[in-house]
Biopython code that builds the backbone (N, CA, C, O; Angstrom):
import numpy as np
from Bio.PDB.StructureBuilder import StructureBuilder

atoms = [
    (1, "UNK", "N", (38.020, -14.703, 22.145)),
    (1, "UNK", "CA", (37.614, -15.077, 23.491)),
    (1, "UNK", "C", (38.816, -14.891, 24.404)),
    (1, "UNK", "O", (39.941, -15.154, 23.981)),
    (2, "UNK", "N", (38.646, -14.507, 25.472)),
    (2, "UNK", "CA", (39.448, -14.319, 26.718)),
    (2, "UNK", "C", (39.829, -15.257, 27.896)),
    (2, "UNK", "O", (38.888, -15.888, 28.377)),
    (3, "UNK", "N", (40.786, -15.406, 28.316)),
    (3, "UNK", "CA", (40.697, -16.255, 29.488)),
    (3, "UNK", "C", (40.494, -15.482, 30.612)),
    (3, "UNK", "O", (40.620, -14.258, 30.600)),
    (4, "UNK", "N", (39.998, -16.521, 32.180)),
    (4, "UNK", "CA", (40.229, -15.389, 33.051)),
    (4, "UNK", "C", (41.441, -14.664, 33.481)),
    (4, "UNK", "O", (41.212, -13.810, 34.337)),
    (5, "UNK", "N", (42.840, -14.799, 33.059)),
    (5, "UNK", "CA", (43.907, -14.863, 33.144)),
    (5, "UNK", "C", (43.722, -13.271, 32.578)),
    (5, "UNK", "O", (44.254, -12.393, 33.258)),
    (6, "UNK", "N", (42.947, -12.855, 31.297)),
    (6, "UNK", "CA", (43.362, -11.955, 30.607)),
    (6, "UNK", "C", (44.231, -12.430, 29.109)),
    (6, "UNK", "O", (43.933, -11.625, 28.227)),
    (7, "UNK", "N", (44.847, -13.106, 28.788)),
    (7, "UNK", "CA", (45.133, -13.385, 27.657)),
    (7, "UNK", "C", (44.097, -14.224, 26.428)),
    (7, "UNK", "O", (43.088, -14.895, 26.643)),
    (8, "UNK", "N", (44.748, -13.912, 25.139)),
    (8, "UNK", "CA", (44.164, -14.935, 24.465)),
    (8, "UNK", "C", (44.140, -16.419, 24.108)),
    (8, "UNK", "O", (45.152, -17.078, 23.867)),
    (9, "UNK", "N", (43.047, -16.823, 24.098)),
    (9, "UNK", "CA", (43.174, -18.550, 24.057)),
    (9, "UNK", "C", (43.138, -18.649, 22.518)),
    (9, "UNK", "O", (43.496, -19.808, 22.306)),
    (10, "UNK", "N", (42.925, -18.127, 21.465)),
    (10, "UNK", "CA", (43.103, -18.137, 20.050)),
    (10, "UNK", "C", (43.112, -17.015, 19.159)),
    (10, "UNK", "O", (42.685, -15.896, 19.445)),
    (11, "UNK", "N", (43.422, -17.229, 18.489)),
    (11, "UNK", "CA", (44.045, -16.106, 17.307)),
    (11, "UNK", "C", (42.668, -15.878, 16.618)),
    (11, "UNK", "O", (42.127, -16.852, 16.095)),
    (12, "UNK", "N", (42.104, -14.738, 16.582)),
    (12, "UNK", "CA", (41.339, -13.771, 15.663)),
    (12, "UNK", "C", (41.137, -14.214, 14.475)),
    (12, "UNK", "O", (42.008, -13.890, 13.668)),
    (13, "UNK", "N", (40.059, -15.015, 13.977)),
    (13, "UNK", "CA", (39.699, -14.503, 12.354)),
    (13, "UNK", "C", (39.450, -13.801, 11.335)),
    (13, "UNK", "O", (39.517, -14.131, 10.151)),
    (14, "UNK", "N", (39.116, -12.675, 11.859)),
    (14, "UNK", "CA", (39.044, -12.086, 11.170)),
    (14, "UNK", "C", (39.938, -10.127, 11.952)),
    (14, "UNK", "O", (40.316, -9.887, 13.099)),
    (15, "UNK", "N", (39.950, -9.074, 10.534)),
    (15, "UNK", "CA", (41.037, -7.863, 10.778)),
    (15, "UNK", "C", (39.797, -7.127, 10.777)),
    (15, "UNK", "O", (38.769, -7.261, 10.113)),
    (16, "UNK", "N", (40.344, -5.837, 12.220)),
    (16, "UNK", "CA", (39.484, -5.198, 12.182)),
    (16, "UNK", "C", (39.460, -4.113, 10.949)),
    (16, "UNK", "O", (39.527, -4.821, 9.944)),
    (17, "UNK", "N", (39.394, -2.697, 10.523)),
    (17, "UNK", "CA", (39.340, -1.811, 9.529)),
    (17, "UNK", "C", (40.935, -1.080, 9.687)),
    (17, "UNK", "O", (41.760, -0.801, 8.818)),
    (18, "UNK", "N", (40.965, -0.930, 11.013)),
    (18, "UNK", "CA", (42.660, -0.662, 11.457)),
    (18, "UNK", "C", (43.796, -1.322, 11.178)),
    (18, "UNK", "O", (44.859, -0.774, 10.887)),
    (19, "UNK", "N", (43.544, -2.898, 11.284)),
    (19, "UNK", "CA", (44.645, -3.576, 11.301)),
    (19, "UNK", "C", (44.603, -3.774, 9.932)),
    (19, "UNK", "O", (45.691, -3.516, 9.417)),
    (20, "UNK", "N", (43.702, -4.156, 9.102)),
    (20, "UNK", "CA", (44.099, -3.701, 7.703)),
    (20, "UNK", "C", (44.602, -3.060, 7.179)),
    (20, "UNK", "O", (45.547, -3.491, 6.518)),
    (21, "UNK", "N", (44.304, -1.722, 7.149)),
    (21, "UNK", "CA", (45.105, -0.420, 7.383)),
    (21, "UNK", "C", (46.738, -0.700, 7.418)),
    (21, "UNK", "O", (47.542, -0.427, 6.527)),
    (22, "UNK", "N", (47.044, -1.425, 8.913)),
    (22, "UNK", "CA", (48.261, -1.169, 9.051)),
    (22, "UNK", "C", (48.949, -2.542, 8.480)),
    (22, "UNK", "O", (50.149, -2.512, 8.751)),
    (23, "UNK", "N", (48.704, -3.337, 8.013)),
    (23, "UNK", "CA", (48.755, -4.036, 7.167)),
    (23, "UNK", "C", (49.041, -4.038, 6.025)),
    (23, "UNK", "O", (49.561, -4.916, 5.338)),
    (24, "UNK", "N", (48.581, -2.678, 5.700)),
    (24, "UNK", "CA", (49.277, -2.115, 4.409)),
    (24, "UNK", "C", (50.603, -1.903, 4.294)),
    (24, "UNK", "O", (51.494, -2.140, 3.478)),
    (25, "UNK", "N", (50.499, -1.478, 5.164)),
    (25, "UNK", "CA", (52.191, -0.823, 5.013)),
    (25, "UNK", "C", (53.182, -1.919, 5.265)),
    (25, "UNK", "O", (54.372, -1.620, 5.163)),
    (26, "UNK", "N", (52.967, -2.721, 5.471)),
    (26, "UNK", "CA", (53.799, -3.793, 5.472)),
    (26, "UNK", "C", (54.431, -4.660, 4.316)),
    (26, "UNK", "O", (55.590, -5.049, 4.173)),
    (27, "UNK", "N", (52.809, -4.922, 3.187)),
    (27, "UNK", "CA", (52.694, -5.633, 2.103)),
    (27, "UNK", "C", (53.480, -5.431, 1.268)),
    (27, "UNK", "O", (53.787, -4.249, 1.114)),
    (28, "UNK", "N", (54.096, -6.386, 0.440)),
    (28, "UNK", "CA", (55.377, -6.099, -1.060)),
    (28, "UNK", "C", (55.047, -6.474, -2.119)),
    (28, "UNK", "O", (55.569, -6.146, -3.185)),
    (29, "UNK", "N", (53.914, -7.390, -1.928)),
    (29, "UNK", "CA", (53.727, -7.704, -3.374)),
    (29, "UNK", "C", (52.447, -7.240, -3.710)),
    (29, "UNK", "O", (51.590, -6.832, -2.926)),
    (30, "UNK", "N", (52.354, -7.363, -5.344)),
    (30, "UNK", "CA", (50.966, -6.972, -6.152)),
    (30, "UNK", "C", (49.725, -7.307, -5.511)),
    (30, "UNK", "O", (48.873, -6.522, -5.092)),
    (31, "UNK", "N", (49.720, -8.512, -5.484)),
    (31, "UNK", "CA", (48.231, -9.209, -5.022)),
    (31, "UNK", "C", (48.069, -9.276, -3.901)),
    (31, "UNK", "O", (46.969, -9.771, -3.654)),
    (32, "UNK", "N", (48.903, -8.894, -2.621)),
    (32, "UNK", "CA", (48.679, -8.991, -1.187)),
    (32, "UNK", "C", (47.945, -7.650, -1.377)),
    (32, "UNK", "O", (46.879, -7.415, -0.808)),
    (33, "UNK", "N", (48.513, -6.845, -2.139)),
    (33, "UNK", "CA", (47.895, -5.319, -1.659)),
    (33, "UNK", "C", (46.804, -5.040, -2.353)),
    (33, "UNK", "O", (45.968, -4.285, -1.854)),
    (34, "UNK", "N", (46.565, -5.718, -3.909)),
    (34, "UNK", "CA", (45.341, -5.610, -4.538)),
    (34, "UNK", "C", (43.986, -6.332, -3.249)),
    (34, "UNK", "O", (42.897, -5.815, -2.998)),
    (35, "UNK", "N", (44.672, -7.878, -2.537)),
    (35, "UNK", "CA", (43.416, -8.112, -1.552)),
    (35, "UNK", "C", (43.407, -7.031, -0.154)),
    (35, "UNK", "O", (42.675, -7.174, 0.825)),
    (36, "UNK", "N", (44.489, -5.860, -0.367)),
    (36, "UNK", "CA", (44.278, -5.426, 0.464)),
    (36, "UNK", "C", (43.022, -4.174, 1.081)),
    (36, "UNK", "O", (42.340, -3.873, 2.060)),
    (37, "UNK", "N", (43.510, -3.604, -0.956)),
    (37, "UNK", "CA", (42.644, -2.673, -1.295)),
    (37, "UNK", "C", (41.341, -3.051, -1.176)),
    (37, "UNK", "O", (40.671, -2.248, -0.526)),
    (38, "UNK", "N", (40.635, -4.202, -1.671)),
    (38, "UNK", "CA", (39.391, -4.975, -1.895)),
    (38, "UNK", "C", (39.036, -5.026, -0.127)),
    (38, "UNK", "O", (37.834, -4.892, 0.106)),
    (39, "UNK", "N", (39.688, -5.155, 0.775)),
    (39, "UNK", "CA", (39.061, -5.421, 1.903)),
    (39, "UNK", "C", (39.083, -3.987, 2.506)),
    (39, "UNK", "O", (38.521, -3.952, 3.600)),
    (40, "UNK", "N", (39.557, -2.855, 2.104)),
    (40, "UNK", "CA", (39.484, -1.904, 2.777)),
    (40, "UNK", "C", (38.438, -1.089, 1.950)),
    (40, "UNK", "O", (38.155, 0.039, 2.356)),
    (41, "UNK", "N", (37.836, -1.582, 0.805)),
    (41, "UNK", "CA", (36.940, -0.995, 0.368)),
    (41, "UNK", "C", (35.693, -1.921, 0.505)),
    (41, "UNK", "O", (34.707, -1.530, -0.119)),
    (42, "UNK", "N", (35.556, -3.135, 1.243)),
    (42, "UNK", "CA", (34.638, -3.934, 1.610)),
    (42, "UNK", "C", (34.096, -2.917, 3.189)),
    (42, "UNK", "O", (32.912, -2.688, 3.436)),
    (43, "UNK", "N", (35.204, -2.467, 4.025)),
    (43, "UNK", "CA", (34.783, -1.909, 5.103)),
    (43, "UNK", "C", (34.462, -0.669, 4.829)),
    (43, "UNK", "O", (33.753, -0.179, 5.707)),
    (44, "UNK", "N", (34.683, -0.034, 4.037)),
    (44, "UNK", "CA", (33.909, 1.426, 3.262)),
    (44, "UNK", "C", (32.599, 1.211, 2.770)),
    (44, "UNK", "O", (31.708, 2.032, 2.987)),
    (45, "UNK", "N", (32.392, 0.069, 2.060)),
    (45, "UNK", "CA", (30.530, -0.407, 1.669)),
    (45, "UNK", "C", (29.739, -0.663, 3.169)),
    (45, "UNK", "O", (28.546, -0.462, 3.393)),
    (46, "UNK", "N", (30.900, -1.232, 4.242)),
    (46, "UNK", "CA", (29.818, -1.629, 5.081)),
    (46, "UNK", "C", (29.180, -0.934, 6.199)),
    (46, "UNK", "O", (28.166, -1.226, 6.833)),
    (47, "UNK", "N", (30.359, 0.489, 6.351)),
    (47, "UNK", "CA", (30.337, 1.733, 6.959)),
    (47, "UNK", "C", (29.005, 2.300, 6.256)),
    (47, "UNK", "O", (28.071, 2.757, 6.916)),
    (48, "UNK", "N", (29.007, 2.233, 4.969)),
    (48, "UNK", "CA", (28.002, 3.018, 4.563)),
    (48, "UNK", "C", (26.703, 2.488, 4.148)),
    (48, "UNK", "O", (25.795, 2.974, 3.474)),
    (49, "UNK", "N", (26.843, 1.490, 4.665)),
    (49, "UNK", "CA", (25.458, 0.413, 4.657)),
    (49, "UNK", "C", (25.192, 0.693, 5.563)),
    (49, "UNK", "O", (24.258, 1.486, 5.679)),
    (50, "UNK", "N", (25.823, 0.228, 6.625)),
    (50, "UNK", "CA", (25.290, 1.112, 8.302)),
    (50, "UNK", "C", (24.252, 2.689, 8.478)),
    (50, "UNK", "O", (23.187, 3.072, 8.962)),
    (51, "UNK", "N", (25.651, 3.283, 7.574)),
    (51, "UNK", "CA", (25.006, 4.627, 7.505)),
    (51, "UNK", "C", (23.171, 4.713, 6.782)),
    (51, "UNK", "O", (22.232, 5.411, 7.166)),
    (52, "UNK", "N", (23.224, 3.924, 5.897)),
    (52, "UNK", "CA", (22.418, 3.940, 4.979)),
    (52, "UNK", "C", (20.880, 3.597, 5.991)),
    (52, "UNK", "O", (20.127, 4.466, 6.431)),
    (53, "UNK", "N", (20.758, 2.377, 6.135)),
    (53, "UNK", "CA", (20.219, 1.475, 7.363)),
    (53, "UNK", "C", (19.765, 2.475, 8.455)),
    (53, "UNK", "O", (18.578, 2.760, 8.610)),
    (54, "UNK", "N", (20.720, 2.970, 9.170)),
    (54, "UNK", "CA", (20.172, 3.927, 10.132)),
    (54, "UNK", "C", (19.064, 4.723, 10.341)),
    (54, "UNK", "O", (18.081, 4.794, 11.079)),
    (55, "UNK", "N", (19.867, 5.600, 8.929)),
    (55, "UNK", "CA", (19.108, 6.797, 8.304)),
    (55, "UNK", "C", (17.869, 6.202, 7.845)),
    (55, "UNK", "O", (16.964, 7.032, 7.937)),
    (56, "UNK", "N", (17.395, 4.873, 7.296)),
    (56, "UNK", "CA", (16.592, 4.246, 7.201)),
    (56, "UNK", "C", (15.548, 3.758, 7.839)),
    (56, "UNK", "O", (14.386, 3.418, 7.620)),
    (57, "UNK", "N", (16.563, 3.849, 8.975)),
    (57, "UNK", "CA", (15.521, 3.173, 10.387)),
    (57, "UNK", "C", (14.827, 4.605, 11.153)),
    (57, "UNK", "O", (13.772, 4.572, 11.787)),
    (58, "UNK", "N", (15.674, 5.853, 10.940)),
    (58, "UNK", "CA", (14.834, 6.854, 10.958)),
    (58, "UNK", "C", (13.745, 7.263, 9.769)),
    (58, "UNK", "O", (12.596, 7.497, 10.145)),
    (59, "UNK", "N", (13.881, 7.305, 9.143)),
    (59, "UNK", "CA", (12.896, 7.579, 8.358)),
    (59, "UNK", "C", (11.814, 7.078, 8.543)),
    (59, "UNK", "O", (10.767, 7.726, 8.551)),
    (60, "UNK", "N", (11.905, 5.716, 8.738)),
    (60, "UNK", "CA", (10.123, 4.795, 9.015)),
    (60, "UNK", "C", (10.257, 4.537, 10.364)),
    (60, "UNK", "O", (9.754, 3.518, 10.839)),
    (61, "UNK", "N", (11.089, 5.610, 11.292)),
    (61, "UNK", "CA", (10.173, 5.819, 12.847)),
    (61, "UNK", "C", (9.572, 7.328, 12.517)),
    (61, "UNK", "O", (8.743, 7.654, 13.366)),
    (62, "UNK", "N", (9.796, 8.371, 11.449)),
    (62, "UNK", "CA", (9.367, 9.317, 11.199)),
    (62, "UNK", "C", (8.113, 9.107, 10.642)),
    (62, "UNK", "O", (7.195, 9.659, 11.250)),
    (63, "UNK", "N", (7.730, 8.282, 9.377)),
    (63, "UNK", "CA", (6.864, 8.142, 9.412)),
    (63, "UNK", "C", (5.524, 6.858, 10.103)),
    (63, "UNK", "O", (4.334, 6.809, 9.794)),
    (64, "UNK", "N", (6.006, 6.293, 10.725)),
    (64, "UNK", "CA", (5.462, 5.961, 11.881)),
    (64, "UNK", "C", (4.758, 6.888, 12.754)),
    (64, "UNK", "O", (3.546, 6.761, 12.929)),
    (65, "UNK", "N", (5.546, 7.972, 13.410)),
    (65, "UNK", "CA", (5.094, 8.756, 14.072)),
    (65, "UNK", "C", (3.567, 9.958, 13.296)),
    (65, "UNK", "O", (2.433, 10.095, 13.755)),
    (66, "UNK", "N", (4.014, 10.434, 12.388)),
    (66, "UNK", "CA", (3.076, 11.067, 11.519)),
    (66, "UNK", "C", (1.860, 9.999, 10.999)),
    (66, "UNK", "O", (0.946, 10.389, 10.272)),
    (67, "UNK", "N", (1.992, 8.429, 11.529)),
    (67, "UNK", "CA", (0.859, 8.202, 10.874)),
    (67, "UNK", "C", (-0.340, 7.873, 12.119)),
    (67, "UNK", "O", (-1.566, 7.941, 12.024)),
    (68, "UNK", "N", (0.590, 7.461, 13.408)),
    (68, "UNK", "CA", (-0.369, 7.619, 14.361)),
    (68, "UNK", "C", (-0.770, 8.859, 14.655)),
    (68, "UNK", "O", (-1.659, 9.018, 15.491)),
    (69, "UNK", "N", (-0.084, 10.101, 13.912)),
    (69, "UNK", "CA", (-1.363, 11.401, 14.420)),
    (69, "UNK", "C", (-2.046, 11.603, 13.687)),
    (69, "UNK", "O", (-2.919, 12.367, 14.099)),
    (70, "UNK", "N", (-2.236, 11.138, 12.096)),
    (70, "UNK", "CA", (-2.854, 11.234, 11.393)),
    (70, "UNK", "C", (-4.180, 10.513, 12.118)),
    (70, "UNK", "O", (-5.316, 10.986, 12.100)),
    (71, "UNK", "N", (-3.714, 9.067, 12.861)),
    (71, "UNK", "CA", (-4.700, 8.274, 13.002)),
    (71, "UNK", "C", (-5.914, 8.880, 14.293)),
    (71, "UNK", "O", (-7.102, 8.565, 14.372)),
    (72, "UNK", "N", (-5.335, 9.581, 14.968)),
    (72, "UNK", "CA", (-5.661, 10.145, 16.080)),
    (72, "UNK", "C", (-6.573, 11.657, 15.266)),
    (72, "UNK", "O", (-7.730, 11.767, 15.671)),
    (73, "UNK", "N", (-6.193, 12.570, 14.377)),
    (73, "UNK", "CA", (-6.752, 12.855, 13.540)),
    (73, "UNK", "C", (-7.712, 12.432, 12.902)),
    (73, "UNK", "O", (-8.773, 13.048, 12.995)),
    (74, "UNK", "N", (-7.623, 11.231, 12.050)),
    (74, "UNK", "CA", (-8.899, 10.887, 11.583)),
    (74, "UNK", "C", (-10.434, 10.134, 12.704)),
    (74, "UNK", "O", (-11.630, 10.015, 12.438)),
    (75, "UNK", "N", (-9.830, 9.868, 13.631)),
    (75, "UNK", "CA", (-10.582, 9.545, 14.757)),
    (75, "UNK", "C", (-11.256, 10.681, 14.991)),
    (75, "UNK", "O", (-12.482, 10.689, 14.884)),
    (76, "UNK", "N", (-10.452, 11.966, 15.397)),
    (76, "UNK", "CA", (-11.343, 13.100, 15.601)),
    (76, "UNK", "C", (-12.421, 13.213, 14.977)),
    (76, "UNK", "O", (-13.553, 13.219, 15.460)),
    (77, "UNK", "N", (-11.964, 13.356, 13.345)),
    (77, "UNK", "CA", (-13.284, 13.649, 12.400)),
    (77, "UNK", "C", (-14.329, 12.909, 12.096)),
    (77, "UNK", "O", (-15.446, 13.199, 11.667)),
    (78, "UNK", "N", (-13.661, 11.600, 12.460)),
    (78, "UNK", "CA", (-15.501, 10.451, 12.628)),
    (78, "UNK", "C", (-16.106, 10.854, 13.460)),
    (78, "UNK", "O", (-17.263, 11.176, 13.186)),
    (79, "UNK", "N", (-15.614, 11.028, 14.869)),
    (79, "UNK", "CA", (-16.435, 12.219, 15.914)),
    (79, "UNK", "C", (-17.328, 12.715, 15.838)),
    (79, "UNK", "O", (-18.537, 12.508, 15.942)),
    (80, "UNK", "N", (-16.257, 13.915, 15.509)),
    (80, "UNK", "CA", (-17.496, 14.829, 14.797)),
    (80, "UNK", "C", (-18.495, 15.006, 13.680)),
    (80, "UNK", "O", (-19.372, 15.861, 13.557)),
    (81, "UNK", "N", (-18.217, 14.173, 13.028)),
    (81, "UNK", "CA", (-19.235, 13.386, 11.869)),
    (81, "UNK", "C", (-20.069, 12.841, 12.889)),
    (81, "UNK", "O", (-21.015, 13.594, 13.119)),
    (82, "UNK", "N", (-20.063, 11.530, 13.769)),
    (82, "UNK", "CA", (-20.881, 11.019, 14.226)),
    (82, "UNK", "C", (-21.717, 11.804, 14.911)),
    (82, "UNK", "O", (-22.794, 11.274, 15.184)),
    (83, "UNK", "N", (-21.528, 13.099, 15.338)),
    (83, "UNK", "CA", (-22.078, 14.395, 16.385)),
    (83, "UNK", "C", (-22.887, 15.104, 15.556)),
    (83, "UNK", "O", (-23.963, 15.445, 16.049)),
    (84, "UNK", "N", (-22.641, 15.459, 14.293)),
    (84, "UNK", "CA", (-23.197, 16.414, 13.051)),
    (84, "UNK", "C", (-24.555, 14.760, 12.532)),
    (84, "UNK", "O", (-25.728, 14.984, 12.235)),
    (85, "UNK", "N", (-24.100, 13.678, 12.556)),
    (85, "UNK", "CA", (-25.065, 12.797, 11.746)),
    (85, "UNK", "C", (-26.364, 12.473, 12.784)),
    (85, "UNK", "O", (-27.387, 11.919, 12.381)),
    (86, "UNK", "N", (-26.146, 12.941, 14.295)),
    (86, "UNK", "CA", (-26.878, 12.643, 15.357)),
    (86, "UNK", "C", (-27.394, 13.953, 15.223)),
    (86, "UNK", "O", (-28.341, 13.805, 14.451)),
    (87, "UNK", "N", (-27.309, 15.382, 15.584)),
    (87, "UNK", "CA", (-27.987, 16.291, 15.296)),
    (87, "UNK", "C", (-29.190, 16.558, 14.277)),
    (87, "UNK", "O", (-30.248, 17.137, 14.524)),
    (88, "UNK", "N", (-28.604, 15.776, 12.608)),
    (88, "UNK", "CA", (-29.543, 15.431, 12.154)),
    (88, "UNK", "C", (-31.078, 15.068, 12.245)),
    (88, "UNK", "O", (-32.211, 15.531, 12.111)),
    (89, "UNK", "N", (-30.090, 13.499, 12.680)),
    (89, "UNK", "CA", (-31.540, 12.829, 12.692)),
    (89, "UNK", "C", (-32.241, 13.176, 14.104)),
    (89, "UNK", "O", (-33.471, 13.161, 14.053)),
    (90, "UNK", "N", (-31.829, 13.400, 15.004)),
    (90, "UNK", "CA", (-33.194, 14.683, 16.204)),
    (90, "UNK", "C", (-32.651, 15.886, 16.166)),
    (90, "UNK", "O", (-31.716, 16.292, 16.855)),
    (91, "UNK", "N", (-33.455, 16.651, 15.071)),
    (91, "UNK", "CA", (-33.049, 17.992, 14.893)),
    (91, "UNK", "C", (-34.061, 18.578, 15.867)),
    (91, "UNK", "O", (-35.236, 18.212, 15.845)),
    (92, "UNK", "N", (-33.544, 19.605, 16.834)),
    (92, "UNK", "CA", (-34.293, 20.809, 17.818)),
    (92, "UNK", "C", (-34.599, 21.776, 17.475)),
    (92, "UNK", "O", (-33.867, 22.664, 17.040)),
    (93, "UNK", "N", (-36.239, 21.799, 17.661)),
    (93, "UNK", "CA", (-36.753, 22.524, 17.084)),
    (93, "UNK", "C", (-35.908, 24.490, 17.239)),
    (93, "UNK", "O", (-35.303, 24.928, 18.217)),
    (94, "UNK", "N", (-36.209, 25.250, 15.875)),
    (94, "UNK", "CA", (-35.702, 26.216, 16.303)),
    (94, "UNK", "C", (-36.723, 27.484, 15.882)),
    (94, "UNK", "O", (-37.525, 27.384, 14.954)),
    (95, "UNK", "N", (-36.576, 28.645, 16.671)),
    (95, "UNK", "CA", (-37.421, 29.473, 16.456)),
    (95, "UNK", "C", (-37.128, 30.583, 15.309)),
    (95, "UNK", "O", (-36.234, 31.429, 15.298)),
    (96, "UNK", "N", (-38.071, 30.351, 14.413)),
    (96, "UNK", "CA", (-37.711, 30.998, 13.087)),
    (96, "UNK", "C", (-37.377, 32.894, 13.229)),
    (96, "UNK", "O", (-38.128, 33.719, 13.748)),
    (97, "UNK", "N", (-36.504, 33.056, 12.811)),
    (97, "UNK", "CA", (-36.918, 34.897, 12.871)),
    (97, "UNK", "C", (-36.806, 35.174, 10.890)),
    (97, "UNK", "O", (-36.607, 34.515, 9.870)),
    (98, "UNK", "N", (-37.127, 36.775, 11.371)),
    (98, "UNK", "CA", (-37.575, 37.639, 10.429)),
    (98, "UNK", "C", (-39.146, 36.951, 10.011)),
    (98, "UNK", "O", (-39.788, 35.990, 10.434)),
    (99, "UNK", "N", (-39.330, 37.797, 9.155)),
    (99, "UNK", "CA", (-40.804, 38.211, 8.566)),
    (99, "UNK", "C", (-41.795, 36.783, 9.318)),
    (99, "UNK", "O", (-41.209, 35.716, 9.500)),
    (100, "UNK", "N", (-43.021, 36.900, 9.631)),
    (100, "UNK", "CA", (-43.643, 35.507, 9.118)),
    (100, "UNK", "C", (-45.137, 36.010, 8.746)),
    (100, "UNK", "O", (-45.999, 36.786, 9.159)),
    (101, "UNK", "N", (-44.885, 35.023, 7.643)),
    (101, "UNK", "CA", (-46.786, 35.064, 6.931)),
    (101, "UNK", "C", (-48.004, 34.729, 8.256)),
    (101, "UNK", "O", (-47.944, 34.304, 9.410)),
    (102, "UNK", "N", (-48.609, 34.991, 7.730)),
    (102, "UNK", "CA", (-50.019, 35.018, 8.229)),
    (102, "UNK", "C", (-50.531, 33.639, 8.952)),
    (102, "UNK", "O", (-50.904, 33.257, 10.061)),
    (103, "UNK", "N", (-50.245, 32.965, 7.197)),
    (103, "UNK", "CA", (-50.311, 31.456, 7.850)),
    (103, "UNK", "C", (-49.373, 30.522, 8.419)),
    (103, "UNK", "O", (-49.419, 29.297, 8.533)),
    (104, "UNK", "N", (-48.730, 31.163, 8.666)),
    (104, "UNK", "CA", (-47.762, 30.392, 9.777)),
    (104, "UNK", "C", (-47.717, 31.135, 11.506)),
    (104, "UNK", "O", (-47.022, 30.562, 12.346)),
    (105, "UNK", "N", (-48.495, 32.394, 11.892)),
    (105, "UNK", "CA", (-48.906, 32.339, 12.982)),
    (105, "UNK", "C", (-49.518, 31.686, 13.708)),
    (105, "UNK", "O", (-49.715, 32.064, 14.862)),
]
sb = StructureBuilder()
sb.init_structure("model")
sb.init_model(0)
sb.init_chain("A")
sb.init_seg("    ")
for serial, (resi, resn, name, xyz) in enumerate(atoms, 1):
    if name == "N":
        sb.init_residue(resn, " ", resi, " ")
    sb.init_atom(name, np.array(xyz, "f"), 0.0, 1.0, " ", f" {name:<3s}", serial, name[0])
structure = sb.get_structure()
């Protein structure tokens, strides 16, 4: 948090991926740098969780999109089903060609 002054009113809890980083180069002993490694490979899982997620969140707006045209699609074809099932049932009369028998003049 900031004051209106522009400075800080408290010290940061947490390091960004940088200051870790440079953090490294500072460290002397074993286990500062083993937790160092562990947190710079915590921000490598979470980079690529992001990544992961994204790409994720595209995928099911992709298929999202393909399913409302499907839906718009299958709407069509009840349509025209409902148009072909109405023709049916009042079928217009039609005038027969080729040959006709006798008894059907």
């Amino acid at each position: 948090m900031t004051s209106s002054w522009g400075g800080t009113r408290k010290l940061p809890f947490a390091f960004t991926e940088y200051g870790v980083a440079m953090l490294s180069s500072v460290l002397r002993s074993k286990r500062a740098i083993q937790v160092n490694i562990q947190i710079m490979l915590v921000f490598s899982k979470i980079r690529e969780m992001l990544l992961d997620t994204l790409s994720m969140k595209l995928d099911i707006e992709e298929i999202k999109r393909r399913l409302n045209t499907q839906d718009k699609n299958l709407e069509l074809v009840f349509t025209y089903l409902d148009e072909l099932i109405e023709k049916q049932i009042d079928p217009t009369p039609r005038n027969r060609i080729g040959y006709k028998r006798k008894s059907e003049e």
